[in-house]
Steps between C-alpha positions, in 0.01 A plus 500: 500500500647803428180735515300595800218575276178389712681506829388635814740706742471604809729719581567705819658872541483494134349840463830653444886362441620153447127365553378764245757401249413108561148576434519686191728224362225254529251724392695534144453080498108588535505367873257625782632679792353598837687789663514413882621862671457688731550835291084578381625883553722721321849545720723821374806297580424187426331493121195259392247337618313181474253662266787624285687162513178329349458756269851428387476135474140560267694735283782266456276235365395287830210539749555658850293431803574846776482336860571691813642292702796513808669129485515562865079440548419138482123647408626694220715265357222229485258715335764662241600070387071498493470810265789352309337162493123644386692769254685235290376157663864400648814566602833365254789702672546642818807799534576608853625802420432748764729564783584744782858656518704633746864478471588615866722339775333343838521839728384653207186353425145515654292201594223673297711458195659167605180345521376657195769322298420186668095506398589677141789262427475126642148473626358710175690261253367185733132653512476552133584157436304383709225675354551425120676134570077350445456678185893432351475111595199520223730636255637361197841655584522665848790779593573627817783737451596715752772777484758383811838490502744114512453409891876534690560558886833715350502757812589726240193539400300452868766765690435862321054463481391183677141574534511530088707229435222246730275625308607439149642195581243406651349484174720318367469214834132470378584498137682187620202376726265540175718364250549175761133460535339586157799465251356061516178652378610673238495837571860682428612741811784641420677872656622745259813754584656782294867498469524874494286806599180520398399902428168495700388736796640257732844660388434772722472334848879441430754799548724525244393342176314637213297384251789516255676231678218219385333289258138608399161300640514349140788228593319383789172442294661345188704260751101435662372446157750245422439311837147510502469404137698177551336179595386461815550137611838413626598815507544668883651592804758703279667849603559643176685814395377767215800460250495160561179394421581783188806294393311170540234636265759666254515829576839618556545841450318739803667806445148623356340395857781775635278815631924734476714318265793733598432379862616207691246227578483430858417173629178414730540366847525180570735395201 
């Protein structure tokens, strides 16, 4: 398969940034996609909405469902998978994309945020799948992908923003968990990692790094597209990398993907 042409999406926090840029790359294949945000207002700093995201994906050739919904709410998520479900009549692919940032060390960072990485992060990716697993077990080729970085105990990467690093590998623990459990029954759960930068508005919760230092949205969602188009069956419990799953696929040269060309690329955490 190498269309998603029919497919249904859910993703979450795709109403701007890498889950935007997944979206609309499905939508181009024809594919429905419910838009599970919080973001039903207009924010001056933070641009789009989930009105604008489905908007987006209709324009670019798919059909977008707008659901207000915080990942957090057990409630909400149930009855955003139930919209999704009466919208398009099941769920194919799954993308936990939303997450909570906060790149701060221990003295540094209030329980209010460190538990708000903990429900956004972990519990929302575990939640959602828990949620959609019913409707992808029905599916001819199921996806959970979720957007988490390889799992390592490197104290590297714990010492300078524990409560962030829990929480994102945390993800990744329960990619593992879900990939254990439902990879037998055919559904693929796989995490997906950049190996750079990404320019979105998460860029600016970290000092000293720009825009120009990154890949565009567009890597991450052609490196989706290629996962989520593959066969389903046999295929999970993998940590992949963007240029990677590129390569794998033939694509070789990113330097298009580069937002500054003239800049250096610098890497993500946890690579």
């Amino acid at each position: 398969m190498t269309s998603l042409a029919g497919k249904t999406l859910f993703i979450t926090g795709a109403s701007r940034g890498i889950g935007l840029a997944i979206a609309l790359r499905a939508a181009r294949d024809g594919a429905n996609v419910a838009i599970a945000a919080k973001s039903s207002v207009p924010n001056p700093r933070l641009p789009g909405t989930i009105y604008t995201a489905a908007e987006a994906v209709n324009e670019a050739g798919g059909r977008g469902l707008a659901l207000k919904c915080d990942i957090r709410e057990e409630d909400e998520v149930h009855a955003a998978v139930a919209a999704t479900v009466d919208a398009f009549g099941g769920i194919d692919i799954l993308v936990n994309n939303a997450s909570a940032i906060w790149l701060r060390g221990t003295l540094d960072t209030p329980m209010k945020r460190f538990d708000l990485m903990q429900q956004v992060n972990a519990r929302g990716t575990f939640l959602c799948a828990q949620a959609c697993l019913p409707h992808l077990l029905e599916s001819t080729n199921p996806h959970i992908l979720t957007l988490c970085p390889p799992p390592s105990l490197d104290p590297k990467w714990w010492a300078p923003h524990t409560g962030y690093t829990l929480a994102k590998m945390g993800m990744s623990f329960v990619t593992i968990g879900l990939a254990g459990e439902f990879g037998p029954q055919g559904v693929a759960v796989n995490g997906l990692w950049p190996r750079t930068l990404i320019a979105t508005d998460a860029l600016n919760m970290i000092p000293g790094v720009s825009a120009a230092n990154g890949r565009s949205p567009t890597i991450m969602a052609d490196a989706a597209h290629a996962v989520l188009s593959r066969k389903a069956a046999g295929f999970s419990g993998n940590f992949l990398i963007d240029d990677e799953v590129l390569a794998e696929a033939g694509v070789t040269d990113l330097s298009g993907y580069a937002v500054d060309p003239s800049q250096p690329l610098y890497p993500d955490l946890f690579l």
